[in-house]
Residue, then its C-alpha position, 0 to 999 in steps of 0.5 A: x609800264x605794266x607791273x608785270x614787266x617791271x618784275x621782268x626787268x627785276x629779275x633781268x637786274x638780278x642775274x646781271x648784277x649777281x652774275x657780274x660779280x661772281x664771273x669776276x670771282x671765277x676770273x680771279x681765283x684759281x679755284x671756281x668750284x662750288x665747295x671754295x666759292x661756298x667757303x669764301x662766302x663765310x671768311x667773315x662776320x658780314x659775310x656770314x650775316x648776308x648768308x643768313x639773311x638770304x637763306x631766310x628769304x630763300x627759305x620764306x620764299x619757297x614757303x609762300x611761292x610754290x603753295x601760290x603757284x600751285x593755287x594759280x596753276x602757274x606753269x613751270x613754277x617748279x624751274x625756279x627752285x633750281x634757278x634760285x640756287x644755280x643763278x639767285x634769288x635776286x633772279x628767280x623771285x622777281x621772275x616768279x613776280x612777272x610769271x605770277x603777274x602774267x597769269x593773274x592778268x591772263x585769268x582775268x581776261x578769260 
């Protein structure tokens, strides 16, 4: 298998397995707006270190992908900065993978 879908399959996971469990939180709480789910995140110390830990490779990740996606002229990189906050990183960084991937591939065959 290509590594290029490998990283499609990565982001696929990614939204799955994020989105399970936050569809279970808005199942569960009467409250689903962002300002409680945002809240809820930081009600203890393991919480609070996951959330510094993803918003370092968020950040990390922003730094080093849209100076790389500008270099590669891959399209539409920008939908990925509102698609890392609205579904997750776990989504949008294996996705830019397989965009990356794929336009590699495609320059390479021109």
């Amino acid at each position: 298998m290509k590594r290029e879908y490998i990283f499609l399959l990565l982001a696929i996971a990614g939204l799955g397995g994020t989105w399970y469990y936050n569809i279970q939180w808005m199942l569960n709480t009467g409250d689903t707006s962002l300002v409680d789910f945002f809240a809820q995140t930081g009600l203890n110390l393991p919480s609070k270190s996951i959330l510094a830990d993803i918003s370092f490779v968020v950040i990390t990740f922003f730094v080093w992908y849209i100076p790389d996606a500008i270099r590669l002229k891959i399209k539409y990189w920008w939908i990925l900065i509102p698609l890392t906050f609205l579904v997750a990183i776990a989504f949008s960084f294996p996705l830019y993978l397989y965009l990356r991937e794929r336009q590699l591939r495609l320059d390479k065959q021109a």
